[in-house]
N, C-alpha and C positions, 0 to 999 in steps of 0.2 A: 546478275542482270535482273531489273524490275521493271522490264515492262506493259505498261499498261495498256487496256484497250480504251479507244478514244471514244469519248462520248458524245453524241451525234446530235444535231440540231435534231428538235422532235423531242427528246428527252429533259422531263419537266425538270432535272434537276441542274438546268442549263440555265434557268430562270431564277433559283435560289439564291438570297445572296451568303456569299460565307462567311465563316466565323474570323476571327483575327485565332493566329497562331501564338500557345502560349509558350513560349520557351521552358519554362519549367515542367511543364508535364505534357506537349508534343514530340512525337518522335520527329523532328524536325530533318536530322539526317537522312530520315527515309523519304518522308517527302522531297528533297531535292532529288536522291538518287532516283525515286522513280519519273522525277518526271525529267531529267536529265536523262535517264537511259529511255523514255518516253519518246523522249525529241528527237534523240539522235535515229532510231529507229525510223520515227518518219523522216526525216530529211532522210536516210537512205534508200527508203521506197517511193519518194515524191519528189526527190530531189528540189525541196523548196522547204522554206519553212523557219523562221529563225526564234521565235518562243511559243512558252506553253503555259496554260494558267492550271492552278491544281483542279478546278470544276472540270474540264476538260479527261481528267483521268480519275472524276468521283471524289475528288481530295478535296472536300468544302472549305479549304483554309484559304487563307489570305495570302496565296503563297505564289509566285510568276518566276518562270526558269526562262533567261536568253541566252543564249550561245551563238555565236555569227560571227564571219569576219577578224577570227581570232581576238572576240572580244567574248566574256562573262557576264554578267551582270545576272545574280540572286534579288528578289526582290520578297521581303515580308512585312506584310502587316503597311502593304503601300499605298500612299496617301496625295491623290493630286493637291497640292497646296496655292497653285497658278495657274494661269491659262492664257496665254495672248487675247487680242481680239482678231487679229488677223489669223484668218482660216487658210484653209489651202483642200484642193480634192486630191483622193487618194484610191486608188483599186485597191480595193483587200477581198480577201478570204477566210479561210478558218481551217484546222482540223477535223473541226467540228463539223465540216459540210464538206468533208474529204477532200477539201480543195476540190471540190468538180466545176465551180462556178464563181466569179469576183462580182462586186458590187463596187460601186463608184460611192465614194463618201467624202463626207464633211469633216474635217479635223483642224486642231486649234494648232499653230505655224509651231509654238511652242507651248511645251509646261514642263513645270518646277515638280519633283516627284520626293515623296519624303517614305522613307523607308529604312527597314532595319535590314542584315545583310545575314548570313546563313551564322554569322557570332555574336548576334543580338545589337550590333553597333549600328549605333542611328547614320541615317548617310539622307541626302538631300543632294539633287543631281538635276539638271537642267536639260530638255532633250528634244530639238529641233529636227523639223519636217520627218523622215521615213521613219526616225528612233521614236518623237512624239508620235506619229500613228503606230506606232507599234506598242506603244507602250499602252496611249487609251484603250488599245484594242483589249489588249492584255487585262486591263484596270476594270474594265468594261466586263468582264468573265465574272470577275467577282463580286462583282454586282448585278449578274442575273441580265446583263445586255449583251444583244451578239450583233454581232457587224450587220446583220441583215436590218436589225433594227435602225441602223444611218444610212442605210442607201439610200441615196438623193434619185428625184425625179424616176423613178424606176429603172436605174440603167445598171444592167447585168450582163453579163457576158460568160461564155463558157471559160475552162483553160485551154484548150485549146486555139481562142481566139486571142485571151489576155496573154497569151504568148508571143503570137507575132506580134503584138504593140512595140513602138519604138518608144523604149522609156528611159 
């Protein structure tokens, strides 16, 4: 088991953007498994939580792990190619901010995501309302933006509150 400690809003290297991952000369197997045995970790102490981007666990690669809902999805070296014009708002949070507090955000209804898959094989996938914010959020990691960066109008909430929400 690899895992990592999570790297906290505050930490300038949260701001960086990362490198693309080369297949030929990255340990690429390892980067999934850490930040897959990463994630699961916290969703067991947070009981929340459905991806992770490698800045997140110091990994400056271009690398995003999901698991949720008995669904997978590896993303490298991924590329918004689309973007609706129709937005939609969204609560999120982060690991990065321990989940202690959401922010209310802006996000595009859908995008078109272009990416290679943990076998080097190009994929291109389509991904609407809670998958789209999850996925900008993610996209957003590795280029040095964090969800605090899209909270609209200053509206924050603790978790404890974003919990009772009827959503």
């Amino acid at each position: 088991m690899s895992v990592k400690s999570i790297v906290m809003i505050g930490n300038e290297i949260l701001r960086e953007k990362s490198a693309a991952v080369d297949f030929r000369t990255d340990p690429v197997d390892r980067y999934i498994q850490d930040l897959r045995d990463t994630l699961h970790q916290v969703q067991r102490e947070k009981k929340i939580g459905r991806a992770i981007a490698g800045p997140q666990v110091a990994c400056m690669k271009r690398i995003v792990y999901m698991e949720a809902g008995g669904q997978k999805i590896i993303m490298i070296n991924p590329q918004l190619t689309s973007a609706s014009q129709e937005m939609f708002e969204a609560w999120d949070s982060c690991f990065s901010a321990d989940l202690a507090f959401f922010g209310k955000t802006l996000r595009h209804k859908t995008i078109a995501v272009h990416y290679f898959d943990e076998n080097g094989t190009a994929a291109e996938d389509v991904f609407e309302d809670e998958m789209s914010e999850l996925f900008q959020h993610e996209i957003d990691h590795l280029d040095g933006i964090l969800f605090t960066d899209r909270i609209i109008d200053n509206q924050i909430m603790m978790r404890s509150e974003w919990e009772k929400l009827d959503r």
